[in-house]
MIROMI-664832 format. One record per residue (C-alpha): residue in three letters; residue number from 0; x, y, z. Coordinates in Angstrom, 3 decimals. Layout:
ROKOL;type;seq;c1;c2;c3
ROKOL;ALA;NUM;X;Y;Z .
...
This chain:
ROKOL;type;seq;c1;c2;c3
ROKOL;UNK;0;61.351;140.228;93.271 .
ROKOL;UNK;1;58.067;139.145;91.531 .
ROKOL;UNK;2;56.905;137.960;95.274 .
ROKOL;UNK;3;58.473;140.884;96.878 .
ROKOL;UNK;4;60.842;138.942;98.762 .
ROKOL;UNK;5;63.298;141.657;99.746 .
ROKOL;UNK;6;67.129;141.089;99.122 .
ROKOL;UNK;7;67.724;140.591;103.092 .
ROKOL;UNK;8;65.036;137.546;102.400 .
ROKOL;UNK;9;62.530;138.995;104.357 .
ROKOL;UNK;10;58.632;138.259;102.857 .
ROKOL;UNK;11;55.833;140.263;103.720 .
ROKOL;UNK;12;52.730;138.065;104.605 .
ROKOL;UNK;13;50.066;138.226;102.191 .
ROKOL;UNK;14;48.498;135.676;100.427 .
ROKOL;UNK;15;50.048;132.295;100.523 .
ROKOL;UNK;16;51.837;131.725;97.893 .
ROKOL;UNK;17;53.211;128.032;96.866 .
ROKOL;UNK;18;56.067;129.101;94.171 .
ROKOL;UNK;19;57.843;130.507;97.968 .
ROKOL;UNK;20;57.191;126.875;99.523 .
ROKOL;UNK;21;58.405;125.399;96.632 .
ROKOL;UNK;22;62.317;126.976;96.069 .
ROKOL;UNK;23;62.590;128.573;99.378 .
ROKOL;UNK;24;62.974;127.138;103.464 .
ROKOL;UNK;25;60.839;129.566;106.300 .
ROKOL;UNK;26;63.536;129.442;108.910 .
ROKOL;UNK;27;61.899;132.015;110.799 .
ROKOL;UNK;28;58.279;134.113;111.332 .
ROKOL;UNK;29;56.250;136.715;113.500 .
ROKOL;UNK;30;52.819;138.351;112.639 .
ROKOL;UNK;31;54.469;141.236;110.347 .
ROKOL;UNK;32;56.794;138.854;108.158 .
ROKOL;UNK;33;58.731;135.671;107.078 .
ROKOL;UNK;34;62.317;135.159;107.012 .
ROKOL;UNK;35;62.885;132.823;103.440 .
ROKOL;UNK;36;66.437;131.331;102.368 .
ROKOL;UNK;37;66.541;129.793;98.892 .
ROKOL;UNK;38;67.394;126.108;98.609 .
ROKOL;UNK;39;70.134;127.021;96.116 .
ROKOL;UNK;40;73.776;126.081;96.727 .
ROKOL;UNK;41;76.893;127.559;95.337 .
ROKOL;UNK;42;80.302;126.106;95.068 .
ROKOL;UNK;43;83.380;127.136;93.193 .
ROKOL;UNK;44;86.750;126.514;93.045 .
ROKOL;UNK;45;87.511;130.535;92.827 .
ROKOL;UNK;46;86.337;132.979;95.152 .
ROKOL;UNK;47;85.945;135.922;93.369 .
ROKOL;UNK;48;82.459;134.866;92.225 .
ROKOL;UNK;49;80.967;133.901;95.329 .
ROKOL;UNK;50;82.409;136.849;97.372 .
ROKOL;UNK;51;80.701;138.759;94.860 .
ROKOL;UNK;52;77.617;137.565;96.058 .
ROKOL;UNK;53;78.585;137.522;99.730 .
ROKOL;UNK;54;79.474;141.211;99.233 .
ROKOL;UNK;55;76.410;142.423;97.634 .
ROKOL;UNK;56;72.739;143.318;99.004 .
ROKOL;UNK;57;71.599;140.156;98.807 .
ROKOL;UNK;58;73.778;138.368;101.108 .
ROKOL;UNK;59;71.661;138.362;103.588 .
ROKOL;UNK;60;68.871;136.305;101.645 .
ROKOL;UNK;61;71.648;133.062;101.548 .
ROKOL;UNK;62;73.172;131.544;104.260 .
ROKOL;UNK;63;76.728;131.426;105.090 .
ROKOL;UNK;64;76.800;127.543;104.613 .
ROKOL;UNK;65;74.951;128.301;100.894 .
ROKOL;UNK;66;78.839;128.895;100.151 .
ROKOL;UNK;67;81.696;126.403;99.403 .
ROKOL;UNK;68;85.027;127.536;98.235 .
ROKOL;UNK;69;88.249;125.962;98.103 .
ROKOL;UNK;70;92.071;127.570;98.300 .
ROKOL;UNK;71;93.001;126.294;95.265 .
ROKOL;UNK;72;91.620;126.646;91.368 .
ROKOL;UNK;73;90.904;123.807;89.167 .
ROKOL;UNK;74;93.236;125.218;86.822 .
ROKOL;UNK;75;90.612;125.466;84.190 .
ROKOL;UNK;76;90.789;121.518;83.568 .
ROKOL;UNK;77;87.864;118.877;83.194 .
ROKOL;UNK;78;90.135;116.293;85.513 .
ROKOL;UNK;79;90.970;118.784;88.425 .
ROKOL;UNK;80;87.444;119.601;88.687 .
ROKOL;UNK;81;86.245;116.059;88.670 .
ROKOL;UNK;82;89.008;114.452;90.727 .
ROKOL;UNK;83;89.354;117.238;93.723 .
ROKOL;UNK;84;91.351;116.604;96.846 .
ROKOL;UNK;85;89.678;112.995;96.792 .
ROKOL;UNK;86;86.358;114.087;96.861 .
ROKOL;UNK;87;86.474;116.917;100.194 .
ROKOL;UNK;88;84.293;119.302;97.896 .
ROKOL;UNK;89;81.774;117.145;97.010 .
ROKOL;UNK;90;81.376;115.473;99.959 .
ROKOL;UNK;91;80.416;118.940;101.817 .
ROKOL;UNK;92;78.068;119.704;98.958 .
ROKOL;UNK;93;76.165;116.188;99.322 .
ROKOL;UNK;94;76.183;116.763;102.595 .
ROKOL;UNK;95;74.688;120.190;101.956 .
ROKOL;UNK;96;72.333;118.272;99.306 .
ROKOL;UNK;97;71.357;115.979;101.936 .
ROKOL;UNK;98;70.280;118.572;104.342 .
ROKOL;UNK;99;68.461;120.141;102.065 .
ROKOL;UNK;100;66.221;117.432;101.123 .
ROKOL;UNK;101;65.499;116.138;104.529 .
ROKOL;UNK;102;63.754;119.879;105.153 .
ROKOL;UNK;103;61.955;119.043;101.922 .
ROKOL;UNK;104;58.195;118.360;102.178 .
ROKOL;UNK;105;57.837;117.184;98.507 .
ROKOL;UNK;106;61.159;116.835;96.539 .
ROKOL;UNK;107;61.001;116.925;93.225 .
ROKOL;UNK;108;64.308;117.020;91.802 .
ROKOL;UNK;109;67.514;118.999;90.744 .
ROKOL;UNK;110;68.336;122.243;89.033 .
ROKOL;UNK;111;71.520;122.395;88.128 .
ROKOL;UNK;112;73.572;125.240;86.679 .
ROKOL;UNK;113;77.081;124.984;85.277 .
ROKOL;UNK;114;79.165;125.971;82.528 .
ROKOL;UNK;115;80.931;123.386;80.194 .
ROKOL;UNK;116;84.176;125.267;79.034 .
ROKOL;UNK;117;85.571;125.823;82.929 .
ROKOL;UNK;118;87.467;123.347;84.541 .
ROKOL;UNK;119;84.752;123.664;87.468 .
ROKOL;UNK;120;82.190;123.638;85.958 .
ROKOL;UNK;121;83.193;120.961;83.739 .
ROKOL;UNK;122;84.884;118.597;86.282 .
ROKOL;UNK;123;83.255;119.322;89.056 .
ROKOL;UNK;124;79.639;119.803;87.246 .
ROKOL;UNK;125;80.100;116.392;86.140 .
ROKOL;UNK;126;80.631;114.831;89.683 .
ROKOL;UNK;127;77.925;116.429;91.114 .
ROKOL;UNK;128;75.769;115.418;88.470 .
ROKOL;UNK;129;76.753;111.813;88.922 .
ROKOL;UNK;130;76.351;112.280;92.936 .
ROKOL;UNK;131;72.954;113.642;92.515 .
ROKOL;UNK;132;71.981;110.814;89.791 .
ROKOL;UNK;133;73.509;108.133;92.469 .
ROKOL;UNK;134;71.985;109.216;95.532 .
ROKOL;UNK;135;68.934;110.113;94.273 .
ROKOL;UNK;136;67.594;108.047;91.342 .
ROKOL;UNK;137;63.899;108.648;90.861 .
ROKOL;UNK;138;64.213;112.482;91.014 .
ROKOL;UNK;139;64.867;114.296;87.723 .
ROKOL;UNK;140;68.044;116.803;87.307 .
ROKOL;UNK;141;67.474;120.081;84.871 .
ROKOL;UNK;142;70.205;121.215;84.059 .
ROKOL;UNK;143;71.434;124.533;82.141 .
ROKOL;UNK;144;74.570;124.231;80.674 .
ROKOL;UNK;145;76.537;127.322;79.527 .
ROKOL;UNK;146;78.400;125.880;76.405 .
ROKOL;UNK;147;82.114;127.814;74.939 .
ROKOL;UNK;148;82.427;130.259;72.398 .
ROKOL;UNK;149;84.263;128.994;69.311 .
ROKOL;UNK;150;85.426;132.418;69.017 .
ROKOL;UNK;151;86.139;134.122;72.239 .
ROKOL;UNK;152;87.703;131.544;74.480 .
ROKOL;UNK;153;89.780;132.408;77.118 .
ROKOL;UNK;154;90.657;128.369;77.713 .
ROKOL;UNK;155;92.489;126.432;75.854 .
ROKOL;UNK;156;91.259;123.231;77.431 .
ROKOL;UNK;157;87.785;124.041;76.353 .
ROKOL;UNK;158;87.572;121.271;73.666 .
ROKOL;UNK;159;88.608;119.056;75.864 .
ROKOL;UNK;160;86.493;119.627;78.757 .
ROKOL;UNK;161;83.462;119.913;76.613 .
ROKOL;UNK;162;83.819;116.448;75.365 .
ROKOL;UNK;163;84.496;115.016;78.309 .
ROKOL;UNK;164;81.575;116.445;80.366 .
ROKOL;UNK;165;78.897;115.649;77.560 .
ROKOL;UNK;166;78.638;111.685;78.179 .
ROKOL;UNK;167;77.872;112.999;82.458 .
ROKOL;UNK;168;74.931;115.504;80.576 .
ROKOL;UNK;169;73.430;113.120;78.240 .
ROKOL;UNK;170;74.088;110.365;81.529 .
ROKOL;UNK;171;72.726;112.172;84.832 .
ROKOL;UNK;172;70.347;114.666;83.569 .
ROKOL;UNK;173;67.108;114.496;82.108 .
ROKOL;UNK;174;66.407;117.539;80.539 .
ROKOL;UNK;175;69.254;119.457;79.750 .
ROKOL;UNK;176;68.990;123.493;78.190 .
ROKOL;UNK;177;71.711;124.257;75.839 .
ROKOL;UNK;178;72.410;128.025;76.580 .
ROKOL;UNK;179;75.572;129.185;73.919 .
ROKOL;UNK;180;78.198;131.422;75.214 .
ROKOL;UNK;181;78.862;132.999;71.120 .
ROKOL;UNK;182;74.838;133.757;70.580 .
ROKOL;UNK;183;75.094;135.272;74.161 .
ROKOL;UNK;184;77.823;137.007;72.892 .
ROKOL;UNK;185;76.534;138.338;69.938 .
ROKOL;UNK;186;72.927;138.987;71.267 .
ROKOL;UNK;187;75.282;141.527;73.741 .
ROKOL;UNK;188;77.791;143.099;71.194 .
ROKOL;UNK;189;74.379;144.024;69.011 .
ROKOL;UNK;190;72.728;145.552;72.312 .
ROKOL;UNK;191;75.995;147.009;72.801 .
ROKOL;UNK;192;75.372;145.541;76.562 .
ROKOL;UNK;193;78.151;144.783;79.179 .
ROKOL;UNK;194;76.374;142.315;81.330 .
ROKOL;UNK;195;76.721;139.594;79.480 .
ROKOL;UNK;196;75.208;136.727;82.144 .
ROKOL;UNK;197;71.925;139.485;82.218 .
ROKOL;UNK;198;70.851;137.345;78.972 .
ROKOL;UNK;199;71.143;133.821;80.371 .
ROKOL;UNK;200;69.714;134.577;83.668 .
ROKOL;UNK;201;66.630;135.766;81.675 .
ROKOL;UNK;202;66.578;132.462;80.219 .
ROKOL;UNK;203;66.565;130.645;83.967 .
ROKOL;UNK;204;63.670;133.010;85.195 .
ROKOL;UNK;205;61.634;132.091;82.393 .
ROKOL;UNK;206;61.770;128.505;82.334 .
ROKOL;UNK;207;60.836;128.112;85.791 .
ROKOL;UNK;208;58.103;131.058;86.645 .
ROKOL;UNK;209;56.556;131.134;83.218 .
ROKOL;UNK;210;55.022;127.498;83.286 .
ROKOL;UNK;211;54.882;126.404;87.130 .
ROKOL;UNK;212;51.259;126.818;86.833 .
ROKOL;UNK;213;49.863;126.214;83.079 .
ROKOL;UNK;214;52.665;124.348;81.768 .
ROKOL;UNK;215;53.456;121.872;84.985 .
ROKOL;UNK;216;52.556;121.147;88.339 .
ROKOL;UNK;217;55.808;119.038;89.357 .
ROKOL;UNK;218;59.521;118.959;87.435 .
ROKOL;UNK;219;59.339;115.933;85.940 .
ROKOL;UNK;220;56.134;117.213;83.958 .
ROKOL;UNK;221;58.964;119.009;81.851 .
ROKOL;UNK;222;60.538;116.367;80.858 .
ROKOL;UNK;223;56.988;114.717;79.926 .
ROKOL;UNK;224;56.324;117.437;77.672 .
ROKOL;UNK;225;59.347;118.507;76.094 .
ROKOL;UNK;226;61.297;114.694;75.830 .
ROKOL;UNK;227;59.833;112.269;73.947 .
ROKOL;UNK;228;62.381;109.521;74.774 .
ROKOL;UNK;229;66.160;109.630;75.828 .
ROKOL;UNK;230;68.519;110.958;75.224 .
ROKOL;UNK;231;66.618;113.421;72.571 .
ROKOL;UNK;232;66.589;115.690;75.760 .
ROKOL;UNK;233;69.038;118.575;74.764 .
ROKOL;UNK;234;66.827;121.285;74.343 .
ROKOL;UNK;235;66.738;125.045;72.644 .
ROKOL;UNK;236;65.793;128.048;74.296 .
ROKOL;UNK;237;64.671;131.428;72.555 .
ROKOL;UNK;238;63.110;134.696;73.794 .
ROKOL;UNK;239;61.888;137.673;72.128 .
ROKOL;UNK;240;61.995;140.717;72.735 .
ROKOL;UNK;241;65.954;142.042;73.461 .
ROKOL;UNK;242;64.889;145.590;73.999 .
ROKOL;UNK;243;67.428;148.255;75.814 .
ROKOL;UNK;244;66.192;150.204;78.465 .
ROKOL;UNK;245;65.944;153.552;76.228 .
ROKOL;UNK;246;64.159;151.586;73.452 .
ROKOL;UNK;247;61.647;149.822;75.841 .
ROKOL;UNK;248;59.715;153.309;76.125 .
ROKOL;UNK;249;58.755;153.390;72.559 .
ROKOL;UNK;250;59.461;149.687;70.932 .
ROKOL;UNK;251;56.580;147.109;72.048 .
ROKOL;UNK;252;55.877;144.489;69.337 .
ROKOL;UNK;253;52.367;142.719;68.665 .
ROKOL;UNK;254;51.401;139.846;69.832 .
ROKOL;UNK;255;52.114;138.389;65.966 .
ROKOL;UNK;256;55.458;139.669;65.721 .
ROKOL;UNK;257;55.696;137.952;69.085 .
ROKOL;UNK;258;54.663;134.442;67.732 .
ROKOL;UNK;259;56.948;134.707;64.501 .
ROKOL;UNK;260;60.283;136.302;66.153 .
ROKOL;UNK;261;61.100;133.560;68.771 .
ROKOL;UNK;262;61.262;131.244;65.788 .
ROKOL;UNK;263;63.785;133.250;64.784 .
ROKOL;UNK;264;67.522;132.081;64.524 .
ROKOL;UNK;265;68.066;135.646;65.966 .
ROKOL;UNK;266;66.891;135.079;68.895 .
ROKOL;UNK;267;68.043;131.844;69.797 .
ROKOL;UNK;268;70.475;131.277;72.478 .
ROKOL;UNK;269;72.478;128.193;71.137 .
ROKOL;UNK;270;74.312;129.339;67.814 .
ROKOL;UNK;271;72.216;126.934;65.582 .
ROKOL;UNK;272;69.374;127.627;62.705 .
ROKOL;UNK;273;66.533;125.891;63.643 .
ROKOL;UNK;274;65.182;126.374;59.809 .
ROKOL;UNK;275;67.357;123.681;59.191 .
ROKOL;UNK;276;66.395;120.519;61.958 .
ROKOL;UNK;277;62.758;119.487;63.238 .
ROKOL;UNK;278;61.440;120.026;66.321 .
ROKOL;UNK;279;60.121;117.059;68.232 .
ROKOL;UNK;280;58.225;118.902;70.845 .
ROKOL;UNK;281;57.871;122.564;71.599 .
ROKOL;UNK;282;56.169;124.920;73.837 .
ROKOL;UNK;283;56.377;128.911;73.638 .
ROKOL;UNK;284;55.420;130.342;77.356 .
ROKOL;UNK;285;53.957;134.087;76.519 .
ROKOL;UNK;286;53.854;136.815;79.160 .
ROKOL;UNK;287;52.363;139.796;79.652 .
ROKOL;UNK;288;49.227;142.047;78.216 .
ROKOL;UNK;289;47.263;139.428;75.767 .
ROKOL;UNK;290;45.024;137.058;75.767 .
ROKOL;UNK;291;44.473;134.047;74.166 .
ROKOL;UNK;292;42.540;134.818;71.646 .
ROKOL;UNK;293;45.164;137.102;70.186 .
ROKOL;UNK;294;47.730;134.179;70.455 .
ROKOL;UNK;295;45.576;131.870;69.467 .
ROKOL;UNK;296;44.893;133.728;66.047 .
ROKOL;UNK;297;48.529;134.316;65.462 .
ROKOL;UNK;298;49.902;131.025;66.181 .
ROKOL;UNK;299;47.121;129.647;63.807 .
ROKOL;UNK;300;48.849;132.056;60.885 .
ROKOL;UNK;301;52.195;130.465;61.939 .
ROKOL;UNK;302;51.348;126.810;61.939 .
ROKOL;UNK;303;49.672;127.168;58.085 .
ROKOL;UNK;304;52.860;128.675;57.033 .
ROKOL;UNK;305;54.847;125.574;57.850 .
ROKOL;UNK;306;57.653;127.282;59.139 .
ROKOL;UNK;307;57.981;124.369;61.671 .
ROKOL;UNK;308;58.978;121.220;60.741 .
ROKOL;UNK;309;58.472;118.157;62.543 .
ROKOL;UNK;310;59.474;114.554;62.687 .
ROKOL;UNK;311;57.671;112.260;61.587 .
ROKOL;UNK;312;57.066;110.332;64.649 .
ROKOL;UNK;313;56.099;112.908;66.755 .
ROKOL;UNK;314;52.580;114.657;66.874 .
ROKOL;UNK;315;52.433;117.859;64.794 .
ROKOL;UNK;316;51.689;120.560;67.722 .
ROKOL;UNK;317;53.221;123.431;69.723 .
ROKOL;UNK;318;52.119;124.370;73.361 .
ROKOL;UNK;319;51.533;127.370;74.321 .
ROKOL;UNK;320;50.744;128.949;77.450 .
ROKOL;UNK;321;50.008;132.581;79.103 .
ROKOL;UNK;322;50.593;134.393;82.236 .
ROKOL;UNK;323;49.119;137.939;82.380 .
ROKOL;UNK;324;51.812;139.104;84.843 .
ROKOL;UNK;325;54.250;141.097;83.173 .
ROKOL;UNK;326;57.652;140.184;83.723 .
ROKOL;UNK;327;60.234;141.731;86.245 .
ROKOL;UNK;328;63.234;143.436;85.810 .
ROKOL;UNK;329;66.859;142.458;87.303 .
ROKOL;UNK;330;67.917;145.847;89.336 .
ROKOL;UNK;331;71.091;147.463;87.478 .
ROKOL;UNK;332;70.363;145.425;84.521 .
ROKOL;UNK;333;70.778;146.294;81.194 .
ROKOL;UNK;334;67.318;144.754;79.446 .
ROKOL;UNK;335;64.035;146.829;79.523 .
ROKOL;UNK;336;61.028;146.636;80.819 .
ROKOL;UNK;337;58.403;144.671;78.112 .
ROKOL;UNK;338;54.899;144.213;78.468 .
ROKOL;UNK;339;54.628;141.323;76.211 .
ROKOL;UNK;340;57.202;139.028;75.799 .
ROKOL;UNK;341;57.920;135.361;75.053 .
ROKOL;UNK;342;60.042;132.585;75.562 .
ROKOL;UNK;343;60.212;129.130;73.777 .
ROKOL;UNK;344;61.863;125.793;75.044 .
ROKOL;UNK;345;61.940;123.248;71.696 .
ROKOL;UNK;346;63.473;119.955;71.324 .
ROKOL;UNK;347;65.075;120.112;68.045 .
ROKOL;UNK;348;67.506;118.099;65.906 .
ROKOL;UNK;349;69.216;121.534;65.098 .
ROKOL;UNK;350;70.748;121.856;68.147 .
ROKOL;UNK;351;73.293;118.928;66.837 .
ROKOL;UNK;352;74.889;122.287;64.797 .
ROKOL;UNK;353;76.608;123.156;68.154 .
ROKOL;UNK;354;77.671;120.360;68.701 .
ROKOL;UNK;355;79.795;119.428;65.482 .
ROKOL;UNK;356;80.899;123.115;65.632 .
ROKOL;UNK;357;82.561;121.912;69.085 .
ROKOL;UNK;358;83.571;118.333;67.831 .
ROKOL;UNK;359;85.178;119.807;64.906 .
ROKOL;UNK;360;87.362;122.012;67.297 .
ROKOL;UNK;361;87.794;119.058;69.293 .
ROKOL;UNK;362;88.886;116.944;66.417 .
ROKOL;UNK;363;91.251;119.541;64.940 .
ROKOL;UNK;364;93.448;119.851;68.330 .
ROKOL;UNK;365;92.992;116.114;69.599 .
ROKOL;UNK;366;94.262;114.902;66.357 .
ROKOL;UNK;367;97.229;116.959;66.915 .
ROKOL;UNK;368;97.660;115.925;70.584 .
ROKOL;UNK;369;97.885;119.742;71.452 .
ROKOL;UNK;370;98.047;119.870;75.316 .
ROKOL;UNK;371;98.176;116.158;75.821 .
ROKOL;UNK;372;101.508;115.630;76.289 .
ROKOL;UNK;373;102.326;116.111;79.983 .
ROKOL;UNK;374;98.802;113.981;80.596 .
ROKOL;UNK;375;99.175;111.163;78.427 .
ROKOL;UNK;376;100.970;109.100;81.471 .
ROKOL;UNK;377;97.853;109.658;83.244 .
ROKOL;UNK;378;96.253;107.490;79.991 .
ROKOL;UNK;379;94.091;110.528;79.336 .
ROKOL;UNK;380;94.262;109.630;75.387 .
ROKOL;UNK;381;92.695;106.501;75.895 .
ROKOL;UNK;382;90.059;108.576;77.982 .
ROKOL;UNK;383;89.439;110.950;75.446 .
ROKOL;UNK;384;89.280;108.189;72.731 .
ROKOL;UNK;385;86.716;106.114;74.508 .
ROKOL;UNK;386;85.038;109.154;75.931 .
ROKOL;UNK;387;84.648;110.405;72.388 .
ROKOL;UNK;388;83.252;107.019;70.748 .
ROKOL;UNK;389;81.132;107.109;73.361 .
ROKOL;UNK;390;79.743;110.632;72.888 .
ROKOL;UNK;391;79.101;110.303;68.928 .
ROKOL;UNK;392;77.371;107.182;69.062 .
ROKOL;UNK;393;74.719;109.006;71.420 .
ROKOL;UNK;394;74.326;112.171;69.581 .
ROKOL;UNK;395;74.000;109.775;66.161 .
ROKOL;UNK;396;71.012;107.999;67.864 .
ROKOL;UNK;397;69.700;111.634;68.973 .
């Protein structure tokens, strides 16, 4: 949308722009237009999803092999997912992968989206995760990771599938953003909105178009920035403002009330308070009408305040950067229009909150051996025992 690429993936030619070379293949051109297909693959064990997709306007911007989908679910467990008709599924999506990369110029590595509650995403997530860390060492994997809700789960196995797919995200990825089903939740029920995924997808936009240019040149400059050694590299995500469509008419906030919201447990997306951690790094990407004089003055106000806290071995500073375009909107969505709005990636030791929230759920049904008992032939309690002393030893040394 922000490069007018039209939903059938047709690009008027203008000026050359290299965010299109970057994410999307020119399989065809003439003098009045480009024909552009996103490198982005989608598999699923369900169909309902994806035939979404195939069913709506844009289905003409993906191609039909874009799309794998198998007969049968992963019946919302971590070991269908990862163990899948020997490996069929993720042997068409390497090979997928593979031709992707070969039409590659300049690879730079892997974004990777998946939830951690579903047996797919959990299972399969995983494999992939390992595939991609296998085949192709030297390239970095980001990953966003949509973590369960401690209070509206729809999946019993969720415990379970969280803790086993955290050793494959502190493993095969190198930066990883912790996006929290319950704040997504929440942010929704307050905006009394019923797209819930129109909040997370925000969060995806942002990260990418907000900093290709001021921020980082290439993917792994992300991981520079934000991770000062592994594996401190689950990271926080904020953004400010949540404004309605009827409220975006009349509510803008100033470029202060910018700077001092997205530090605001509010407006978090990972149910943690960051009041109580350090940050080791942080950058806040602002978008919009300002300049940076007027976020250079009000960031100054917030660093004398010492609202952030950081560790001790790690340099006292917060990045931020600016781009003057002001953001799109997702047709049909729910969030309004803003002409100044900002977004904040952070690696912070609060993020650990979500975690023990999760382990304690974990702990609390393991320790009762709910669910295990028609899998325990299949030695999954000595999995989740090892996978579990395995886990906690990592996220002590984070």
């Amino acid at each position: 949308m922000e490069k007018e690429i039209q939903p059938n993936g047709l690009w008027l030619q203008g000026e050359k722009i290299e965010f299109c070379g970057k994410l999307f293949q020119k399989i065809s051109s003439d003098k009045q237009y480009e024909k552009l297909m996103p490198r982005s693959l989608f598999i699923d064990f369900q169909p309902d999803e994806i035939n979404e997709i195939q069913n709506s306007e844009y289905r003409g911007l993906f191609h039909p092999d874009n799309f794998i989908v198998d007969k049968q679910d992963s019946s919302k467990t971590f070991a269908k997912g990862f163990y899948k008709q020997e490996g069929e599924i993720i042997e068409k999506g390497m090979d997928r992968i593979r031709k992707f990369t070969i039409n590659c110029s300049d690879l730079q590595g892997f974004f990777v989206f998946h939830s951690v509650g579903g047996g797919t995403g959990s299972g399969f997530g995983s494999l992939l995760l390992e595939q991609i860390s296998i085949n192709y060492p030297k390239k970095p994997v980001i990953g966003f990771s949509i973590f369960p809700s401690r209070i509206q789960s729809q999946n019993t196995y969720e415990p379970y599938n969280y803790m086993l797919t955290m050793n494959s995200l502190l493993e095969h990825t190198d930066v990883c953003a912790v996006l929290d089903n319950q704040a997504i939740f929440d942010t929704s029920k307050l905006l009394k909105f019923k797209q819930v995924n129109s909040l997370s997808h925000i969060i995806i936009y942002f990260s990418y178009t907000n900093g290709r240019k001021s921020f980082y040149k290439k993917i792994d400059d992300f991981q520079r920035k934000l991770v000062p050694y592994l594996p401190t590299h689950l990271l926080l995500c904020s953004y400010t403002p949540f404004i309605t469509i009827d409220k975006s008419k009349i509510e803008q906030l100033h470029t202060a009330e910018l700077s001092n919201a997205i530090f605001e447990p509010s407006n978090m997306l990972a149910l943690c308070d960051p009041r109580y951690g350090k940050y080791m790094a942080c950058s806040v990407f602002f978008r919009g009408d300002l300049s940076m004089n007027e976020i250079g003055g009000a960031t100054s106000t917030l660093q004398q305040k010492k609202t952030i806290q950081f560790v001790d071995c790690c340099p006292r500073s917060v990045t931020f950067c600016l781009n003057k375009v002001i953001p799109c909107i997702f047709p049909n969505g729910e969030l309004g229009k803003q002409r100044k709005s900002a977004f904040m990636i952070a690696n912070s030791t609060s993020i650990q909150q979500v975690f023990s929230q999760l382990n304690n759920q974990f702990d609390e049904m393991f320790s009762k051996k709910c669910l295990c008992f028609r899998r325990n032939r299949r030695g999954i309690i000595s999995i989740f025992q090892r996978k579990t002393q395995i886990f906690r030893i990592r996220l002590q040394r984070n």
